[in-house]
TIRO-2110 file (N, C-alpha, C; in Angstrom, 1 decimal):
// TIRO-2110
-30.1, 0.8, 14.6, N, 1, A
-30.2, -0.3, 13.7, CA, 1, A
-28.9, -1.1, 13.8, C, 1, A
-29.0, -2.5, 14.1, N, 2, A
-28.0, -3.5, 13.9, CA, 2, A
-27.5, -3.3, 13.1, C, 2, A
-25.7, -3.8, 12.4, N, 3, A
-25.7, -4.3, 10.9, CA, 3, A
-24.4, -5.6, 11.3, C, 3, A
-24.5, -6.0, 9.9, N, 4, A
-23.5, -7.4, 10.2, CA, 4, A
-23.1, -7.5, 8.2, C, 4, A
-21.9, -7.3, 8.0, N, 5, A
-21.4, -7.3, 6.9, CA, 5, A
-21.5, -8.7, 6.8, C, 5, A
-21.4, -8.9, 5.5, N, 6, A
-21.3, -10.3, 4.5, CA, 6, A
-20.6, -10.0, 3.6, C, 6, A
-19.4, -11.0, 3.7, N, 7, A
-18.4, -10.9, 2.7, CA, 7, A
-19.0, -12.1, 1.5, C, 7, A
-19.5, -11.7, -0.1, N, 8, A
-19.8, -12.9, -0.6, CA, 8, A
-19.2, -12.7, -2.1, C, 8, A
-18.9, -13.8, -2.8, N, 9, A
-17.9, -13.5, -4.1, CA, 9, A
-18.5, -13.6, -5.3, C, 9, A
-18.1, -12.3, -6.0, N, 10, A
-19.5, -11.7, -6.8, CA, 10, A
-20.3, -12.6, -8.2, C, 10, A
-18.9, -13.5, -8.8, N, 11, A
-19.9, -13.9, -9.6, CA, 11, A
-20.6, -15.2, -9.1, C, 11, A
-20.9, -16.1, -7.6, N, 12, A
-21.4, -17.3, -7.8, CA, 12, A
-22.6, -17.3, -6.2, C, 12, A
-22.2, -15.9, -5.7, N, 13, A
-22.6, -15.2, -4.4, CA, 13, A
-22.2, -16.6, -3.0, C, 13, A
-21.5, -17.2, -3.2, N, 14, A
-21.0, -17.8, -2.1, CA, 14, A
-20.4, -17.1, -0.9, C, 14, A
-20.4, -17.6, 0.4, N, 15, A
-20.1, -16.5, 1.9, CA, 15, A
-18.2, -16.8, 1.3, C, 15, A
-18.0, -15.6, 1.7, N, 16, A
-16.6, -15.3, 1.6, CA, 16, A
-15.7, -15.4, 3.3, C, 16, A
-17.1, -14.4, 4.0, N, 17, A
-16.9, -13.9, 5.1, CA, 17, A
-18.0, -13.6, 6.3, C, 17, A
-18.5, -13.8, 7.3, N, 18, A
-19.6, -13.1, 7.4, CA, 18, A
-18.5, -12.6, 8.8, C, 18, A
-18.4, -11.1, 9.2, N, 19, A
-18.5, -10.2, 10.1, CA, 19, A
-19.4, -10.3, 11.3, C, 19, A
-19.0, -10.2, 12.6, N, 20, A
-19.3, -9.8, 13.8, CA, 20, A
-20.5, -8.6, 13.5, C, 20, A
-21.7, -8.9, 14.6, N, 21, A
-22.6, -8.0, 14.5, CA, 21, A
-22.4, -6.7, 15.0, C, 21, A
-22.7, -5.2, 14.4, N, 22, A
-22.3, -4.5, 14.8, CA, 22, A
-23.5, -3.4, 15.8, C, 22, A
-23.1, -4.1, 17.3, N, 23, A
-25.2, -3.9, 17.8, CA, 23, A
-25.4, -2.6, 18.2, C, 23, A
-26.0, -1.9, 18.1, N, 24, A
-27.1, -0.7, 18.6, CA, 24, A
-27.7, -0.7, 19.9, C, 24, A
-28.2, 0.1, 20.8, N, 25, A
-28.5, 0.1, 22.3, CA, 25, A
-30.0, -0.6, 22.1, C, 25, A
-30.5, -0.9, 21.1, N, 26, A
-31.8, -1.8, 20.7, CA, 26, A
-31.6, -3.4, 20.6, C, 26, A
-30.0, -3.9, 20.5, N, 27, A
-29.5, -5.1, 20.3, CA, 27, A
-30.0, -5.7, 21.7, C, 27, A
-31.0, -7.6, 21.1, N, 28, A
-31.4, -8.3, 21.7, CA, 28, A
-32.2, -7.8, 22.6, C, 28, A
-33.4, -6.8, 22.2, N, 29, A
-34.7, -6.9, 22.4, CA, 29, A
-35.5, -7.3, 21.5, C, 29, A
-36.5, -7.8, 22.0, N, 30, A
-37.9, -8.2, 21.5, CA, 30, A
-38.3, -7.8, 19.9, C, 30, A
-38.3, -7.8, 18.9, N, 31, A
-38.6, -7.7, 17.4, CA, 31, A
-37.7, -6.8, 16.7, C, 31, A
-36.4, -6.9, 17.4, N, 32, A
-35.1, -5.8, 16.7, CA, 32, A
-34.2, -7.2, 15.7, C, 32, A
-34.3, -6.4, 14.5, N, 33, A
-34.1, -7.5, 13.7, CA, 33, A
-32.5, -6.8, 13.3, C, 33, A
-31.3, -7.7, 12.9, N, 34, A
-30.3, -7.1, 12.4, CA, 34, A
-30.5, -7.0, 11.0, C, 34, A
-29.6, -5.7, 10.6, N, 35, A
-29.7, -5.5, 8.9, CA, 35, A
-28.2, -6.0, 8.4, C, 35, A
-28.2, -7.0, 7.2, N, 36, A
-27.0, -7.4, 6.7, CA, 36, A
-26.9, -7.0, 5.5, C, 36, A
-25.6, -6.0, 5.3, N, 37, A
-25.1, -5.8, 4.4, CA, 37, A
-24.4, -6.2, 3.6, C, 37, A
-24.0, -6.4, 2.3, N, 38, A
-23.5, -7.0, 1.9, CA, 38, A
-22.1, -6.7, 0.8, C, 38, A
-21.2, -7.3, 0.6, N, 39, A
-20.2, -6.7, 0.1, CA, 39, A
-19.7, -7.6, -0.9, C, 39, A
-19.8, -7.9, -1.9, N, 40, A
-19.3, -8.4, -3.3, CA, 40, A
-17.5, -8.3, -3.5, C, 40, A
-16.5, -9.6, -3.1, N, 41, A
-15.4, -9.7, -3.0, CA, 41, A
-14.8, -10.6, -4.1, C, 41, A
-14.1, -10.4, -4.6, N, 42, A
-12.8, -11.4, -6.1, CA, 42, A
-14.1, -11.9, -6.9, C, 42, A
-13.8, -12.9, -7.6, N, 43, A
-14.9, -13.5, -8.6, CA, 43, A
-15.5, -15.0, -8.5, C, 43, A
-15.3, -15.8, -8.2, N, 44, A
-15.7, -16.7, -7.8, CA, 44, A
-15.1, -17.5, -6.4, C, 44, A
-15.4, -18.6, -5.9, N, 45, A
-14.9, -19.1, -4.9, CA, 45, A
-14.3, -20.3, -5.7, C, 45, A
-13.3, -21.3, -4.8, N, 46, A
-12.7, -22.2, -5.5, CA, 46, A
-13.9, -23.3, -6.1, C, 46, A
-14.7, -23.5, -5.6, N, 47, A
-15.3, -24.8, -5.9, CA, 47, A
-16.5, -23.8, -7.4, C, 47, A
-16.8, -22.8, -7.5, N, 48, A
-17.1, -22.2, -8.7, CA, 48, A
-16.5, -21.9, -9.6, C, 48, A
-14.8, -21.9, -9.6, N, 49, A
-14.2, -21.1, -10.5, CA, 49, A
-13.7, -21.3, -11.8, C, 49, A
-14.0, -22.7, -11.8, N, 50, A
-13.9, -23.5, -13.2, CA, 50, A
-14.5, -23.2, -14.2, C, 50, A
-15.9, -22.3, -14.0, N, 51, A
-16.9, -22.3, -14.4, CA, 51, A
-16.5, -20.7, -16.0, C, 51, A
END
């Protein structure tokens, strides 16, 4: 199984970050789907934080 972290900031869930795919000997064949995980970083982003 693929995975590919996502960095996203917990209170407004905006991308913080997204990570390089991390691929499996199944990467880029035919119906291998990647799984993204996800990681909740600081509290909002600038354009949320006013809030």
């Amino acid at each position: 199984m693929c995975y590919q972290v996502v960095e996203r900031f917990a209170a407004c869930y905006c991308l913080y970050h997204k990570h390089s795919i991390d691929p499996c000997s199944a990467y880029g064949q035919r119906g291998h789907l990647v799984q993204e995980k996800t990681v909740l970083v600081g509290h909002a982003c600038p354009a949320h934080s006013s809030y």
